[in-house]
Steps between C-alpha positions, in 0.01 A plus 500: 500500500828722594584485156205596305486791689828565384461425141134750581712766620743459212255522244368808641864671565522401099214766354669814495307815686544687147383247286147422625305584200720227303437254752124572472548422151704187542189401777293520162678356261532200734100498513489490140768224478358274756160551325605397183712246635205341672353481148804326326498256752180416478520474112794301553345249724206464334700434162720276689179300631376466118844318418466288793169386330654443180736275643236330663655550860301417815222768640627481854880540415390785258350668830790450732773601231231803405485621838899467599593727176265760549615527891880497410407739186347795775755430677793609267228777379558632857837497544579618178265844557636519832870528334366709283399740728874533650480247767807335608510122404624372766274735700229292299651191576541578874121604494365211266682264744397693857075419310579174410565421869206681654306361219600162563476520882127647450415247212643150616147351396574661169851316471321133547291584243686622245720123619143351464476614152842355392369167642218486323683602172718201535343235644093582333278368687266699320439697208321786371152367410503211744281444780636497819353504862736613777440272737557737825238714483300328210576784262412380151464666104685474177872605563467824229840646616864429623686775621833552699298535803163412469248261308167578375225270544107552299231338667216350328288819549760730413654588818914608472707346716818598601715261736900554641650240289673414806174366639466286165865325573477488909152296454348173305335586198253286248537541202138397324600504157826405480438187331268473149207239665371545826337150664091570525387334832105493586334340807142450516250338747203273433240345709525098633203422311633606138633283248847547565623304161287738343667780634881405423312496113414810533806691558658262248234605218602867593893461476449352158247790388688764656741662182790659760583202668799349412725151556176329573685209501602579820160631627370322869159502630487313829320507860742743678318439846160318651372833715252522799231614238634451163736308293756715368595440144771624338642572122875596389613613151690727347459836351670788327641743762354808375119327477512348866272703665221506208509130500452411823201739526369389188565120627297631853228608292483197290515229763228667710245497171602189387437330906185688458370354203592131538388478853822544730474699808724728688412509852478718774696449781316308759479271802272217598393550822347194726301491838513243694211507766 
């Protein structure tokens, strides 16, 4: 802290009393520059992000490199006005170096996330456009964003997300669509008194009809459990990642028509109660 004082105090003792009218002028000419250098580096990023696509690199590195170069690109911006306008560089140096230490005692947090964000760079356990669900505080969306320190989730109902990537690499996360088929897993309960052969047939019949469901060689329908009210029936198969969710409502739907039509019934729960006198 001693020394950015110093390198403060040198930077004033550097305008000269007679000269303050040029150093009003060199205060706007290092408006101007920083304005329009704001502007080339945000043409130059954004070029540089259209080149990325063309070489078909990955969304979430585009983000993280994105985001390092414009940082490091203000950064020199800054120093290079500052020089401009007659401040020592070492007084820079000393002052740039006296931040970086407050900055870093303030924003420790900030430090194990930008280290989060190199992990997930390297190791990936997730992309942008996956669907993850951090498993801490069952935060969940589609990641839209990697970023030195933070990643951007969107929820289903369009909610934004932001979460410390160091929260992402300190916790377990699932990763829903990792993998291109997702196994579709159904339970349903019917009565004692229904034709339980009859039932299995069923839920065959609607695997075979059903046009998402895929591998159905390796499709199951069995009698997962026999309940206090029910039998519970189950079905696996497997489906395209991306149409999980609309099968297995559709399925729901279908299963609950198709029990209704051909005489199988779903009970409530109940109990049999008997008095002895």
């Amino acid at each position: 802290m001693t020394n950015a004082i110093k390198a403060l105090a040198q930077w004033k003792g550097s305008i000269p009393q007679d000269g303050l009218l040029d150093f009003v002028l060199k205060v706007i000419l290092a408006l101007i520059v920083y304005f329009i250098g704001t502007k080339l580096i945000g043409w130059l990023c954004k070029n540089l992000r259209k080149h990325l696509v063309k070489f078909g690199s990955d969304e979430a590195a585009k983000s993280f490199l994105l985001s390092g170069i414009k940082i490091g690109l203000h950064l020199i911006l800054i120093l290079t006005i500052a020089g401009n306008l007659g401040v020592d560089k070492t007084s820079v140096a000393a002052l740039v170096g006296s931040a970086g230490v407050a900055i870093s005692l303030a924003l420790q947090g900030g430090l194990s996330n930008f280290a989060g964000g190199l992990i997930i760079m390297f190791l990936r356990p997730f992309s942008v456009g996956d669907y993850i669900i951090e498993n801490g505080e069952k935060t969940e969306g589609t990641v839209q964003k990697i970023e030195l320190y933070y990643t951007t989730l969107m929820t289903i109902d369009s909610r934004r997300i932001v979460i410390p990537n160091s929260v992402l690499t300190n916790d377990s996360i699932t990763n829903v669509t990792a993998m291109e088929k997702r196994r579709l897993e159904i339970k349903v309960g019917i009565s004692y008194e229904s034709d339980l052969l009859l039932a299995k047939q069923i839920l065959r019949e609607l695997i075979e009809k059903d046009p998402e469901l895929m591998d159905r060689e390796e499709t199951q329908v069995f009698v997962d459990e026999l309940g206090d009210s029910a039998v519970i029936l189950g079905l696996r198969a497997w489906v395209k990642t991306e149409e999980f969710w609309n099968t297995k409502w559709r399925m729901n739907e279908q299963i609950k028509l198709e029990f209704d039509k051909r005489g199988i019934r779903i009970p409530y729960p109940q109990m049999d109660v008997h008095m002895h006198r």
